[in-house]
MDTraj code that builds the backbone (N, CA, C; nanometers):
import mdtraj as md
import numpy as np

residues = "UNK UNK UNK UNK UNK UNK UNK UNK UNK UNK UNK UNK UNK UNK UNK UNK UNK UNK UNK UNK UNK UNK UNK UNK UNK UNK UNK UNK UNK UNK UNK UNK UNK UNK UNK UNK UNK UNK UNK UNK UNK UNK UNK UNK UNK UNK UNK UNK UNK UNK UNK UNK UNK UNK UNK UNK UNK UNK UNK UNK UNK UNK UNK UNK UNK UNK UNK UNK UNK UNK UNK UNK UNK UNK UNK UNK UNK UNK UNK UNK UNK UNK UNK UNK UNK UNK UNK UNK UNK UNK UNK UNK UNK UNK UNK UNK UNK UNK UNK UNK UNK UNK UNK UNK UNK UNK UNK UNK UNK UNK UNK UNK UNK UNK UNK UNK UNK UNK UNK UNK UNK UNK UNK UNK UNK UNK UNK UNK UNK UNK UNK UNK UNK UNK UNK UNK UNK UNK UNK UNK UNK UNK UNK UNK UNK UNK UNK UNK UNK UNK UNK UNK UNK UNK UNK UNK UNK UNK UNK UNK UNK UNK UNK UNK UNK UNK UNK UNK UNK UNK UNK UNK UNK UNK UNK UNK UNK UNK UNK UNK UNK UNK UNK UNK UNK UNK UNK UNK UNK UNK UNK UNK UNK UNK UNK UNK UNK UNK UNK UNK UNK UNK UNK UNK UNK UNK UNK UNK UNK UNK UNK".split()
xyz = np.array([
    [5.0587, 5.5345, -4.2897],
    [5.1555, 5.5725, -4.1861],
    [5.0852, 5.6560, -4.0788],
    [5.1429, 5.6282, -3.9398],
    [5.0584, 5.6700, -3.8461],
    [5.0933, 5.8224, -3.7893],
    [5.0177, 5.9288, -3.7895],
    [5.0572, 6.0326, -3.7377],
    [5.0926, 6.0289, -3.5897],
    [5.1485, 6.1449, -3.5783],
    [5.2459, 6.1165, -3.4073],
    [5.1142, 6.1263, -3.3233],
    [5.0006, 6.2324, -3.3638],
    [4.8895, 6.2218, -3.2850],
    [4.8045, 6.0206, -3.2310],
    [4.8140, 6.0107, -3.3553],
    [4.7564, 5.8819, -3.3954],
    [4.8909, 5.7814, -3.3023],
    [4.9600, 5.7932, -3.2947],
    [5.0477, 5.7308, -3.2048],
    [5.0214, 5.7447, -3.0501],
    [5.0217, 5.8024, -3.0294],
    [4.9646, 5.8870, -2.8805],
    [4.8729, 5.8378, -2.8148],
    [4.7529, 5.8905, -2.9055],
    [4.6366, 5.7776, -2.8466],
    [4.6514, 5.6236, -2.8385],
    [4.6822, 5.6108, -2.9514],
    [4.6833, 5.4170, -2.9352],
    [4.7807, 5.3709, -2.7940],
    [4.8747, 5.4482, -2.7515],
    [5.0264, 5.4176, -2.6313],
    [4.9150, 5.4497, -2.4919],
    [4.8245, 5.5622, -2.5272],
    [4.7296, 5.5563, -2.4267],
    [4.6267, 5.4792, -2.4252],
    [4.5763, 5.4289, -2.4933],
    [4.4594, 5.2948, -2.4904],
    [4.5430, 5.1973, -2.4234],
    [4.6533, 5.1518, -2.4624],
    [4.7556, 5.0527, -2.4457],
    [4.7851, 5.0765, -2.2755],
    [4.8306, 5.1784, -2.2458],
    [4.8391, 5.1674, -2.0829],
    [4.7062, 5.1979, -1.9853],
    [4.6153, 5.2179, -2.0662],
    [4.4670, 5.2325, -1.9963],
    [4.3899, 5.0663, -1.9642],
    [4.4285, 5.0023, -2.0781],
    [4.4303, 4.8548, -2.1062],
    [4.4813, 4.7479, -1.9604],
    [4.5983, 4.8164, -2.0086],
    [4.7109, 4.7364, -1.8874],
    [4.6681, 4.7279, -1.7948],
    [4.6740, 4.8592, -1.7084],
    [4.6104, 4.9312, -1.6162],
    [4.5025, 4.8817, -1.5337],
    [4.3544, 4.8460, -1.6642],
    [4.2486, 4.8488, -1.5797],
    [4.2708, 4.6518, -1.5279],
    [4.3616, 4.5764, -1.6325],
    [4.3556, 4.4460, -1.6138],
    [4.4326, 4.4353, -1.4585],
    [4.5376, 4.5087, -1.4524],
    [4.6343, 4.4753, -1.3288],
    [4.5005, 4.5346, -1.1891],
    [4.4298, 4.6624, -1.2455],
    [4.3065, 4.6896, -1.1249],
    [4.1874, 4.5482, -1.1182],
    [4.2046, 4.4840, -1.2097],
    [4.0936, 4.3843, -1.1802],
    [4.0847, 4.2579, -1.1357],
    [4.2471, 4.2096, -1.1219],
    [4.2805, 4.0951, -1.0615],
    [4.3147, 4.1409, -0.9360],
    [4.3252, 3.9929, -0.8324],
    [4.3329, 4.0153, -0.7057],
    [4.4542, 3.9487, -0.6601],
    [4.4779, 4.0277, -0.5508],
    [4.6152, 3.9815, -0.4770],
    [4.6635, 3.8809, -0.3766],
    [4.7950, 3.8368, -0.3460],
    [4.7339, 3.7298, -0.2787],
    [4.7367, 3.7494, -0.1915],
    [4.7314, 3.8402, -0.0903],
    [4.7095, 3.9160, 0.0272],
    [4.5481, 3.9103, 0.0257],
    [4.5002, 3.9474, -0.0842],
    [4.3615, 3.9713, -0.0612],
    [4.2670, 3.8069, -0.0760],
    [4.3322, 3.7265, -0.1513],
    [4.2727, 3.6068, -0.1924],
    [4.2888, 3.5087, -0.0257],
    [4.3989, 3.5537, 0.0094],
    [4.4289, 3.4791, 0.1412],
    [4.2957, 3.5280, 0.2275],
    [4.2823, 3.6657, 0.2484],
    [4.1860, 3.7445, 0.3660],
    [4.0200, 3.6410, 0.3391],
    [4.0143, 3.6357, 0.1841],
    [3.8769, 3.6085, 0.1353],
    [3.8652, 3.4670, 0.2130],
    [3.9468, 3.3545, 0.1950],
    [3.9661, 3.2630, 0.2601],
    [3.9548, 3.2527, 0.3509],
    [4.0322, 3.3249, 0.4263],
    [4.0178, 3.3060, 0.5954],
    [3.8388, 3.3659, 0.6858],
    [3.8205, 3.4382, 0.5739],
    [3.6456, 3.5043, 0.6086],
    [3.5815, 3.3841, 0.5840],
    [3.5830, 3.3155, 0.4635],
    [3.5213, 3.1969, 0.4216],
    [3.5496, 3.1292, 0.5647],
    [3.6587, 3.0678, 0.5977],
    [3.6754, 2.9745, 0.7132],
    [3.6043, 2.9993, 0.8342],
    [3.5854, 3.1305, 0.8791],
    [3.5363, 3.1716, 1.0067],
    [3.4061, 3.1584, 0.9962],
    [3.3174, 3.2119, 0.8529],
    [3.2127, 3.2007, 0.8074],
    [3.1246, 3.0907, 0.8618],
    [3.1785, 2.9352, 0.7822],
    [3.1854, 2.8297, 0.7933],
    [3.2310, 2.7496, 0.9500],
    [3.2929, 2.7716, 1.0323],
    [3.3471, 2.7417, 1.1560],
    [3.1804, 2.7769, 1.3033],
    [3.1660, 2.9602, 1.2230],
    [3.0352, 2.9839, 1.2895],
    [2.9244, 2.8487, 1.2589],
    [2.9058, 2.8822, 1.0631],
    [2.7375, 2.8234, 1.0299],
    [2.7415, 2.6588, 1.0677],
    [2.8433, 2.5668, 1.0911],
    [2.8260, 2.4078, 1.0465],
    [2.7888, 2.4088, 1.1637],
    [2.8316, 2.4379, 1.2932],
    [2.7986, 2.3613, 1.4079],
    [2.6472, 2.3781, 1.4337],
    [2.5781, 2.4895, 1.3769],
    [2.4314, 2.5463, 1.3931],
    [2.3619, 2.4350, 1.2878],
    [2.4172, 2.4489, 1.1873],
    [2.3362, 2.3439, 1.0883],
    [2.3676, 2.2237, 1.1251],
    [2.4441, 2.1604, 1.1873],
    [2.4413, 2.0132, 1.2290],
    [2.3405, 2.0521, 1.3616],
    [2.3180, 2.1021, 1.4671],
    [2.2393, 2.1395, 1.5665],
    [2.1060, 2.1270, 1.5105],
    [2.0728, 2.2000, 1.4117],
    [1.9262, 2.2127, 1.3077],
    [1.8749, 2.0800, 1.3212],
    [2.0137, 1.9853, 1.2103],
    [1.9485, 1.8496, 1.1218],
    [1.9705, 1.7726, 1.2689],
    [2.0110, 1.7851, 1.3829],
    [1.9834, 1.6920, 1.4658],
    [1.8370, 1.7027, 1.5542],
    [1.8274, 1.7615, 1.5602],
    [1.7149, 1.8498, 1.6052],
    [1.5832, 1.7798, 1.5527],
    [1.5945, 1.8073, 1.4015],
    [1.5131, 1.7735, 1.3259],
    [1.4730, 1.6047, 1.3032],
    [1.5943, 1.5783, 1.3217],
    [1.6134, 1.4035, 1.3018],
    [1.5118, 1.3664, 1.4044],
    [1.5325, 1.4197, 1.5784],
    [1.5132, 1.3550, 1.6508],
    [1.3438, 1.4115, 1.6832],
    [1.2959, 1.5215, 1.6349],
    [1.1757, 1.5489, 1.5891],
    [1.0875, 1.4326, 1.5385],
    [1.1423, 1.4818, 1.3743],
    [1.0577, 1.2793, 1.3010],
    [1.0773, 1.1385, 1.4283],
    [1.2004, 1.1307, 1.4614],
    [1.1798, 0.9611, 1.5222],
    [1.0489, 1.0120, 1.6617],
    [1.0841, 1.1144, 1.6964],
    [0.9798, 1.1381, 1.8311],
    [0.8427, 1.0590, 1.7849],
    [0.7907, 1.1843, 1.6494],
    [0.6491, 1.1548, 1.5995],
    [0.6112, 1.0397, 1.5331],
    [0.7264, 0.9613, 1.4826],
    [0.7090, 0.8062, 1.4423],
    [0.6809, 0.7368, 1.6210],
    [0.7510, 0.7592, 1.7157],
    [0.7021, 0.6898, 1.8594],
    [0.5568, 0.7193, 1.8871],
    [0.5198, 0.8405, 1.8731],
    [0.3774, 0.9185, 1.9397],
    [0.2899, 0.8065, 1.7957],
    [0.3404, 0.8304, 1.6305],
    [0.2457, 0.7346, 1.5903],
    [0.2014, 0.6041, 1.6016],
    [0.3191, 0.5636, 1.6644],
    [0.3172, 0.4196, 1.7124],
    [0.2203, 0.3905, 1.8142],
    [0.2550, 0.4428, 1.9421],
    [0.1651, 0.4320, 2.0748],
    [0.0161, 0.4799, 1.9946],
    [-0.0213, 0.5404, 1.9713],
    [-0.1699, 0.6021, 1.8888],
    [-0.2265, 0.5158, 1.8094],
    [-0.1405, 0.4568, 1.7344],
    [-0.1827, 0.3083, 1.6147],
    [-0.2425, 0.2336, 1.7282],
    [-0.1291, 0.1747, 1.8372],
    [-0.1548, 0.0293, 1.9138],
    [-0.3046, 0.0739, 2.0110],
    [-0.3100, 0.1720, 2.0781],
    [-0.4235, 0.2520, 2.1156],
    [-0.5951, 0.2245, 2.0543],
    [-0.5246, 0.2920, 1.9175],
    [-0.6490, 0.3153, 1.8367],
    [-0.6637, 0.1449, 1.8139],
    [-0.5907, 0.0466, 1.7215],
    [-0.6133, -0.0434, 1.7125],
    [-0.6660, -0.1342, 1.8129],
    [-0.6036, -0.1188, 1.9570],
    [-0.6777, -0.2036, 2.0468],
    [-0.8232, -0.1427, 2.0944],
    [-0.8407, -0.0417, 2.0865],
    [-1.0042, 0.0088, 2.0803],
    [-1.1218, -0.0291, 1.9613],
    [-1.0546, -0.0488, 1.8274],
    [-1.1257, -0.1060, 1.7630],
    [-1.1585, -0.2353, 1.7531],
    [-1.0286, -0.2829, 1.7720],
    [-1.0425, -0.4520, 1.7542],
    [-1.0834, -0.5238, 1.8572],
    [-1.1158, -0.4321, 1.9898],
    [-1.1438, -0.4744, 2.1128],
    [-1.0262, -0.5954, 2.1521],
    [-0.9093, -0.5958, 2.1570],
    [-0.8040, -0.6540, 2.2040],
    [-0.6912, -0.5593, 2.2174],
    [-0.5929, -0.6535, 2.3473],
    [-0.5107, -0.5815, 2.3887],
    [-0.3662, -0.5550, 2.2742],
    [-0.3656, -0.4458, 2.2310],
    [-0.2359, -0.4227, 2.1920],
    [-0.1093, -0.3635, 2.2288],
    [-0.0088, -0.3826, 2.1926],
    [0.1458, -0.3574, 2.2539],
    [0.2153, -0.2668, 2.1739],
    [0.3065, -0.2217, 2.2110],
    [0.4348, -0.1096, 2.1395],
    [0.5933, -0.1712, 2.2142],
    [0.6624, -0.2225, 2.1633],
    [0.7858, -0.2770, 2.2145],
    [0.8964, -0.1823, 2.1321],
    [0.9680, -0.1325, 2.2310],
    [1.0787, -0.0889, 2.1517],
    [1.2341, -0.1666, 2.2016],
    [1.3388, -0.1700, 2.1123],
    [1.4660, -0.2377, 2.1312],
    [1.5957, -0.1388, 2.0866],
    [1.6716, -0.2170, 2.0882],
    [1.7980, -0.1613, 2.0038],
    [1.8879, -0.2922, 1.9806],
    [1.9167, -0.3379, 1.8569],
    [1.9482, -0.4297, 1.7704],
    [2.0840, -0.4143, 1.7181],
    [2.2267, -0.4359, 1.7139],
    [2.3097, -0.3806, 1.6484],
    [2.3342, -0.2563, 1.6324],
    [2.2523, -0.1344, 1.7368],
    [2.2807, 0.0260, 1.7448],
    [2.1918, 0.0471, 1.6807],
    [2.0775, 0.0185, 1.6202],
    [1.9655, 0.0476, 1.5968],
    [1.8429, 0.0496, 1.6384],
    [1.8027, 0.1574, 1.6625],
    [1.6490, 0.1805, 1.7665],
    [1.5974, 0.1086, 1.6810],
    [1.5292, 0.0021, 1.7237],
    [1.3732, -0.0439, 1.6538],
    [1.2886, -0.0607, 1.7311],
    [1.1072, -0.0130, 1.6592],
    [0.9910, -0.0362, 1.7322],
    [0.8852, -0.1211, 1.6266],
    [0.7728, -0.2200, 1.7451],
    [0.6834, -0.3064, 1.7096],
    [0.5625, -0.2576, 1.7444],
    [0.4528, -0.2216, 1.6670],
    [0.3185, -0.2504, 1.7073],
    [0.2624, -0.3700, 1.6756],
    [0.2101, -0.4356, 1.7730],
    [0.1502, -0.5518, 1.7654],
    [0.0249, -0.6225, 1.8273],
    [-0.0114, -0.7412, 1.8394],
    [-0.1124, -0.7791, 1.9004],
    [-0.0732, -0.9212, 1.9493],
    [-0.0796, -0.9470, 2.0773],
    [-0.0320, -1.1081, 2.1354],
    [0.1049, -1.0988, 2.2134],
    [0.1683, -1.2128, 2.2578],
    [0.2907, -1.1388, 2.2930],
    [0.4106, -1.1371, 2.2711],
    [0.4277, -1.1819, 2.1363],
    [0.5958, -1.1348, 2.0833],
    [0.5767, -1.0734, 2.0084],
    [0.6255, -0.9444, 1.9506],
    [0.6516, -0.9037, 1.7968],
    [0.6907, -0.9389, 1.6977],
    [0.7077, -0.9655, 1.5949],
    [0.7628, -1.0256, 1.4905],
    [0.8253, -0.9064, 1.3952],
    [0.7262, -0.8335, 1.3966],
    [0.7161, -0.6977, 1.2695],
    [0.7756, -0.5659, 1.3344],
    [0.9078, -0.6210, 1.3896],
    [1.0435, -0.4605, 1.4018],
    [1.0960, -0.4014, 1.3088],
    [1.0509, -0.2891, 1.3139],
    [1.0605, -0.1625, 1.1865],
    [1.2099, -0.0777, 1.2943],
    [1.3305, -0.0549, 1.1822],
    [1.4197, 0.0662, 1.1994],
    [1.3255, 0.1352, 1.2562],
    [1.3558, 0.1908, 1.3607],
    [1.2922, 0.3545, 1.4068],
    [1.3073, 0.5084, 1.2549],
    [1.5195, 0.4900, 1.2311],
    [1.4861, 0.5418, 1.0997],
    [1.4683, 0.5016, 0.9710],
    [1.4272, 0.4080, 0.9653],
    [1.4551, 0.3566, 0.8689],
    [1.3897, 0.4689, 0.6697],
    [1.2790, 0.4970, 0.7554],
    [1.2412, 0.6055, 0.6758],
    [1.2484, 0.7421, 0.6986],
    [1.3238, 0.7985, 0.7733],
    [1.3611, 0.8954, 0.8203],
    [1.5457, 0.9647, 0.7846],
    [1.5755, 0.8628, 0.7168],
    [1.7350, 0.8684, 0.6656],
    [1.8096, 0.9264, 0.7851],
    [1.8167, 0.8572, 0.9061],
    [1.8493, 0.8622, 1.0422],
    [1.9586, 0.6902, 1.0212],
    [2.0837, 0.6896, 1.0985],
    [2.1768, 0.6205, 1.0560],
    [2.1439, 0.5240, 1.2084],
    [2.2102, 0.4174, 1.2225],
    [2.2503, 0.3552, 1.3293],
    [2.3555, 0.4793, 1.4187],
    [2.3290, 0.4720, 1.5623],
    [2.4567, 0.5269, 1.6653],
    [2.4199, 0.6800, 1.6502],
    [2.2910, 0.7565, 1.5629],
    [2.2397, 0.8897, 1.5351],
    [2.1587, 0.9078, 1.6588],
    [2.0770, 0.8358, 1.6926],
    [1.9962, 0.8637, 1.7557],
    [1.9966, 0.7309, 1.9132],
    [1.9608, 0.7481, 1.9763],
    [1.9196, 0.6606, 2.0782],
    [1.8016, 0.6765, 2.1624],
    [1.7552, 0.5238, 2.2119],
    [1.6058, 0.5161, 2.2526],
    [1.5887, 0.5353, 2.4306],
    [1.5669, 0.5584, 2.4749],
    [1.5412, 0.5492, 2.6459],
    [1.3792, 0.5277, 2.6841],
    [1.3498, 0.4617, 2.8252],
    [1.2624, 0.4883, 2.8547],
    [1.2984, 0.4485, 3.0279],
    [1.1639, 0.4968, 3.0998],
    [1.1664, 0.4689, 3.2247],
    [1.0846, 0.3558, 3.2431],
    [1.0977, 0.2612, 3.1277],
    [1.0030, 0.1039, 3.1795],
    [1.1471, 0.0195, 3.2369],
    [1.1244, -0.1058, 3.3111],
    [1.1805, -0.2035, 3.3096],
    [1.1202, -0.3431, 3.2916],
    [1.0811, -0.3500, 3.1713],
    [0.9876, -0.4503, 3.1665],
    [0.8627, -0.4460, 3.1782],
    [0.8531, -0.4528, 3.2925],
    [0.7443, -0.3883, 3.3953],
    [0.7422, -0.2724, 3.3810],
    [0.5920, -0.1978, 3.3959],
    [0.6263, -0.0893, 3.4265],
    [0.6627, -0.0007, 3.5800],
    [0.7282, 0.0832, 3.5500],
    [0.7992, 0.1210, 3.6950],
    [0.7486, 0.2814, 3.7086],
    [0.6562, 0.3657, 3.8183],
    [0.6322, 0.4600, 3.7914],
    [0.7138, 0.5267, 3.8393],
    [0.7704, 0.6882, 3.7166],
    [0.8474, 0.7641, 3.8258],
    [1.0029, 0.6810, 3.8242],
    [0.9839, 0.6213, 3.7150],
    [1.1703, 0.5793, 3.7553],
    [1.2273, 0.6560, 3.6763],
    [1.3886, 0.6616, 3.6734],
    [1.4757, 0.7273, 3.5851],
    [1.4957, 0.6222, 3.4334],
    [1.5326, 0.7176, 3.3416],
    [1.5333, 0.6515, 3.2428],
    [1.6573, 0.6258, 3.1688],
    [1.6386, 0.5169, 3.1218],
    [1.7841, 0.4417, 3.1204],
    [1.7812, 0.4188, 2.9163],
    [1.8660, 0.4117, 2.8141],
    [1.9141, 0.4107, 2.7527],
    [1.9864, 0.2718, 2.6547],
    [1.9432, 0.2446, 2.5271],
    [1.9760, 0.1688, 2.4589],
    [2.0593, 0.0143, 2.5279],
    [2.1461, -0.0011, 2.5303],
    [2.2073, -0.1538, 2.6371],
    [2.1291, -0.1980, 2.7503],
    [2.0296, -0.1178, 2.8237],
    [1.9919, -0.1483, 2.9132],
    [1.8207, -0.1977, 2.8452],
    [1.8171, -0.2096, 2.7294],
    [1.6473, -0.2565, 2.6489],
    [1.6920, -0.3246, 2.5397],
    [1.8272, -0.4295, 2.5122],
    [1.8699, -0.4583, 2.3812],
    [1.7572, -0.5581, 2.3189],
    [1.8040, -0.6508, 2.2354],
    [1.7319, -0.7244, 2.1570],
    [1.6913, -0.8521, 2.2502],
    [1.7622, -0.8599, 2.3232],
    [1.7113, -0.9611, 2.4617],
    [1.6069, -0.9286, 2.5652],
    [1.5867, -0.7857, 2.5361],
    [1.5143, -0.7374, 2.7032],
    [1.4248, -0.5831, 2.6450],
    [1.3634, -0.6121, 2.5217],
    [1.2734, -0.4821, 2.4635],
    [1.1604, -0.4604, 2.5654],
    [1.1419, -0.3403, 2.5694],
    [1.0096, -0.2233, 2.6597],
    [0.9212, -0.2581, 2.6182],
    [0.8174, -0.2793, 2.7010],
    [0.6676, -0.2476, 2.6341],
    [0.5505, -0.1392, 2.7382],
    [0.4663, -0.1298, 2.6027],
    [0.3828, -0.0890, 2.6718],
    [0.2508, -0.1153, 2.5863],
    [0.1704, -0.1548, 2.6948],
    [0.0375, -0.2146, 2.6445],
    [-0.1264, -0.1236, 2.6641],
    [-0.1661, -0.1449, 2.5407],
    [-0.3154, -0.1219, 2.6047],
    [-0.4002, -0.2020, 2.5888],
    [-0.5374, -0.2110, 2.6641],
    [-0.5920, -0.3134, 2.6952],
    [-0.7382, -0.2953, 2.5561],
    [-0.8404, -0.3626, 2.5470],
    [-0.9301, -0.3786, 2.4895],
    [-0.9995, -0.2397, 2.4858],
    [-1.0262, -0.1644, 2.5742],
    [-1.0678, -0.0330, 2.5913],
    [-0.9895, 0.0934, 2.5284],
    [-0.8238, 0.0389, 2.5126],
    [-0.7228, 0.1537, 2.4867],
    [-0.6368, 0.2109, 2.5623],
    [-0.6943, 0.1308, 2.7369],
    [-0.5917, 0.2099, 2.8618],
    [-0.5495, 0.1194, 2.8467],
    [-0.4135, 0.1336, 2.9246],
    [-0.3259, 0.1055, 2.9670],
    [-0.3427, -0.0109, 3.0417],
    [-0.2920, -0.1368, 3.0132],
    [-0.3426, -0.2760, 3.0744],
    [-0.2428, -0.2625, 3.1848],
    [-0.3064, -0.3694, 3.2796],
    [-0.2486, -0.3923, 3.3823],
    [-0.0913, -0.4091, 3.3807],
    [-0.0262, -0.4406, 3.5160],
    [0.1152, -0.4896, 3.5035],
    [0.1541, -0.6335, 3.4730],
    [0.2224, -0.6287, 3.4195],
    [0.2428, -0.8346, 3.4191],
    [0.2035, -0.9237, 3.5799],
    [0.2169, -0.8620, 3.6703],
    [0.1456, -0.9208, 3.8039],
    [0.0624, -0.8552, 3.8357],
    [-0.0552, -0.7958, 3.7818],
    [-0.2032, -0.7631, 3.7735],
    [-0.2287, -0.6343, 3.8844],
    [-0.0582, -0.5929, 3.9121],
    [-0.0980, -0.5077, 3.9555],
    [-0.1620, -0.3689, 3.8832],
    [-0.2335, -0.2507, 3.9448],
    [-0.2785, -0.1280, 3.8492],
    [-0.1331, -0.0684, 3.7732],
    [-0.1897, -0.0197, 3.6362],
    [-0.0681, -0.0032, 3.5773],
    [0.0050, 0.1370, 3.6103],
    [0.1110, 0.1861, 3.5728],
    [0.1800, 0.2754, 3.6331],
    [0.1579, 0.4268, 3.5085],
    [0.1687, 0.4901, 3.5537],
    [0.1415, 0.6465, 3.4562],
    [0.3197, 0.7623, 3.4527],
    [0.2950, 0.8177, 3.3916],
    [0.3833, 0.8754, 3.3450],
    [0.4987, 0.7683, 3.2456],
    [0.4848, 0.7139, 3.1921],
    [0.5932, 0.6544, 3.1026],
    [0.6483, 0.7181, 3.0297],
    [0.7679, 0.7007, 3.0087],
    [0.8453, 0.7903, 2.8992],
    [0.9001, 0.6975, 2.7856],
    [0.8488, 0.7707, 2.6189],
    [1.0336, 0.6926, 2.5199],
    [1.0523, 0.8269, 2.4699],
    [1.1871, 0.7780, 2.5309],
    [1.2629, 0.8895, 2.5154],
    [1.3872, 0.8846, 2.3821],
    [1.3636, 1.0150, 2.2737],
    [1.4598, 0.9826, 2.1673],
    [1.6051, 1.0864, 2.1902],
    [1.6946, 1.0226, 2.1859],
    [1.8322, 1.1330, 2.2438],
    [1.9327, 1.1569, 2.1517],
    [2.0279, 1.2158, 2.1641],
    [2.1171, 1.2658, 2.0413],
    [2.2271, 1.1869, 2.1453],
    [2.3093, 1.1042, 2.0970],
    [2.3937, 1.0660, 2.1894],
    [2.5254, 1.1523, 2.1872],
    [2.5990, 1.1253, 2.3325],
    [2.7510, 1.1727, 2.3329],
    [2.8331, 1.1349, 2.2293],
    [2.9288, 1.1937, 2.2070],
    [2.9693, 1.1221, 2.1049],
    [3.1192, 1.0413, 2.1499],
    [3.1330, 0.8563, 2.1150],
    [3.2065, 0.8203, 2.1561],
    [3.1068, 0.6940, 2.2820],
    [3.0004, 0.7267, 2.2961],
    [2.8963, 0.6646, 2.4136],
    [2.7540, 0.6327, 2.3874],
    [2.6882, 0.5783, 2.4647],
    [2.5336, 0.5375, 2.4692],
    [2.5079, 0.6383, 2.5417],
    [2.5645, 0.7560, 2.6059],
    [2.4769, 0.8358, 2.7072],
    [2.4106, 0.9449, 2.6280],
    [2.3121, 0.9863, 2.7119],
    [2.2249, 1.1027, 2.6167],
    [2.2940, 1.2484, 2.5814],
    [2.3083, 1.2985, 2.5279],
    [2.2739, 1.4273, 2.5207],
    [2.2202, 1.4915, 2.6076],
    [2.2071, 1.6483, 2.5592],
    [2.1285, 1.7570, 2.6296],
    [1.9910, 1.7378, 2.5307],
    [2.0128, 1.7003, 2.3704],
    [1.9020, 1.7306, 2.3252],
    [1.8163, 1.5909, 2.3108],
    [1.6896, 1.6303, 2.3630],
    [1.5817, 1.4636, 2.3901],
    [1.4769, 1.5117, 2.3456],
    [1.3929, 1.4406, 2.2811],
    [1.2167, 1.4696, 2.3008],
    [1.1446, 1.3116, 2.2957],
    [1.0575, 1.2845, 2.3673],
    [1.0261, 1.2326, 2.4630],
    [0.8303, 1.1794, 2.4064],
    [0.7944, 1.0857, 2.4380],
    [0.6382, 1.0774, 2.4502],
    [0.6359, 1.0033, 2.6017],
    [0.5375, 1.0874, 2.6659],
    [0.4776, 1.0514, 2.8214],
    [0.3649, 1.0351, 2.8331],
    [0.3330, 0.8838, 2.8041],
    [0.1520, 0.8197, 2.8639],
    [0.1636, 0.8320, 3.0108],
    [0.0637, 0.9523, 3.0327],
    [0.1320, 1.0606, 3.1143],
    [-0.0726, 0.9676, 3.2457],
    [-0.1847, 0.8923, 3.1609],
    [-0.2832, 0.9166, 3.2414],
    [-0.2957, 0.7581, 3.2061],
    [-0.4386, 0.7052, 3.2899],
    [-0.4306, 0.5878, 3.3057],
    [-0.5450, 0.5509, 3.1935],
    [-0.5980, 0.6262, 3.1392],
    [-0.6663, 0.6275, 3.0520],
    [-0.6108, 0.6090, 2.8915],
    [-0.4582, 0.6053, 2.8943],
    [-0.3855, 0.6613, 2.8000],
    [-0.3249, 0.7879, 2.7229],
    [-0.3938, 0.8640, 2.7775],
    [-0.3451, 1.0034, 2.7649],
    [-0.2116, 1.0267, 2.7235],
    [-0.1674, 1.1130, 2.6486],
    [-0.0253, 1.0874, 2.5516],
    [0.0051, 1.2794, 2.5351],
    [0.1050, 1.3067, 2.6044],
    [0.2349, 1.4239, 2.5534],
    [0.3101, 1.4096, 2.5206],
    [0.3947, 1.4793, 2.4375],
    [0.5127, 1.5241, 2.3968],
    [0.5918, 1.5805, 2.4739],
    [0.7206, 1.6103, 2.5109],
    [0.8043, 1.6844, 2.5516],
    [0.9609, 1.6884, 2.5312],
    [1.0616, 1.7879, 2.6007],
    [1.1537, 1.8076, 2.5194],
    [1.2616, 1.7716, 2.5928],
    [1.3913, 1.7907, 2.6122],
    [1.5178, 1.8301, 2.6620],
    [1.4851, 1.7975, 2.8209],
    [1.4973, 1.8986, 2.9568],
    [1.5242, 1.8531, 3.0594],
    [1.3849, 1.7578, 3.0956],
    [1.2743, 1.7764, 3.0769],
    [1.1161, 1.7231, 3.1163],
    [1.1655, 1.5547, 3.0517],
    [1.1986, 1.5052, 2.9511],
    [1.2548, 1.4019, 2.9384],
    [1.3423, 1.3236, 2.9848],
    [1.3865, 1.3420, 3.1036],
    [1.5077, 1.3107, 3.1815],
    [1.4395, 1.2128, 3.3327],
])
top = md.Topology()
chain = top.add_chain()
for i, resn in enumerate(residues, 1):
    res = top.add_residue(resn, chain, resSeq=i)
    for name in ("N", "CA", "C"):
        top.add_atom(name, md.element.get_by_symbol(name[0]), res)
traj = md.Trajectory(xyz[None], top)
């Protein structure tokens, strides 16, 4: 039998108990606040992290273009023949050819290894066929699977003539863009390769210099 002392304590363990459980759950005043921090949290970080991975996307396809032009380059310096770089867009998909002669056969996805989707990215350049120096650069429908860009180098590695033998033109751009969304038009964000000399000479560049 329990003494009244012995009663006492146990009624106080018992509401010390209670007590600390009702202090350790949360309210829904407070569960709501946590939420709404979460939301704002999230509202800030996604648009930055989609900004990042686009960024990044259009990084890789850049340096897959710069490896391309550099392959057809290097290859036509070794093999002492003229080689080509054709780029298109196929069903909303950038694709590019290095080759030798004058059709391509062997069109590689731009992402294809880059886990870059169709309608992610888009291709531009300031060729029309021909090359055109100093023109503005125009965007996917205007280079489809009927009417792909090129650009050639000759046995040496420069830059071969024009299809009517005129000297070839410098500054070329391919340009890779984040499109509008809803459109083929570019973005603000671009980066760009410019066979910028007649020798072949090759930069990189970004955003407005790509335009």
């Amino acid at each position: 039998m329990r003494t009244s002392k012995e009663g006492n304590f146990v009624n106080r363990f018992r509401y010390a108990s209670h007590d600390m459980q009702q202090e350790a759950g949360f309210s829904l005043v407070e569960l709501i606040a946590v939420i709404m921090m979460l939301g704002i949290l999230a509202a800030i970080a996604v648009p930055s992290w989609l900004a990042f991975v686009n960024r990044q996307q259009i990084n890789k396809a850049n340096d897959a273009v710069l490896a391309a032009l550099q392959e057809a380059q290097r290859e036509a310096k070794k093999k002492k023949v003229s080689y080509s770089v054709s780029i298109r867009t196929d069903n909303n998909t950038p694709q590019i050819a290095v080759y030798q002669g004058s059709s391509p056969t062997n069109w590689l996805d731009l992402g294809r290894d880059l886990g870059i989707q169709s309608k992610q990215i888009i291709l531009g350049t300031n060729l029309s066929n021909v090359n055109t120096n100093g023109g503005s650069v125009t965007y996917a429908s205007a280079f489809d699977t009927n009417a792909p860009q090129t650009i050639t180098f000759d046995y040496m590695g420069i830059l071969a003539p024009k299809t009517n033998n005129n000297a070839p033109d410098t500054g070329l751009k391919v340009v890779v863009a984040i499109p509008q969304a809803g459109n083929n038009s570019a973005g603000q964000v671009k980066r760009c390769v410019i066979v910028e000399t007649l020798i072949g000479g090759m930069r990189t560049a970004k955003d407005t210099s790509c335009s």
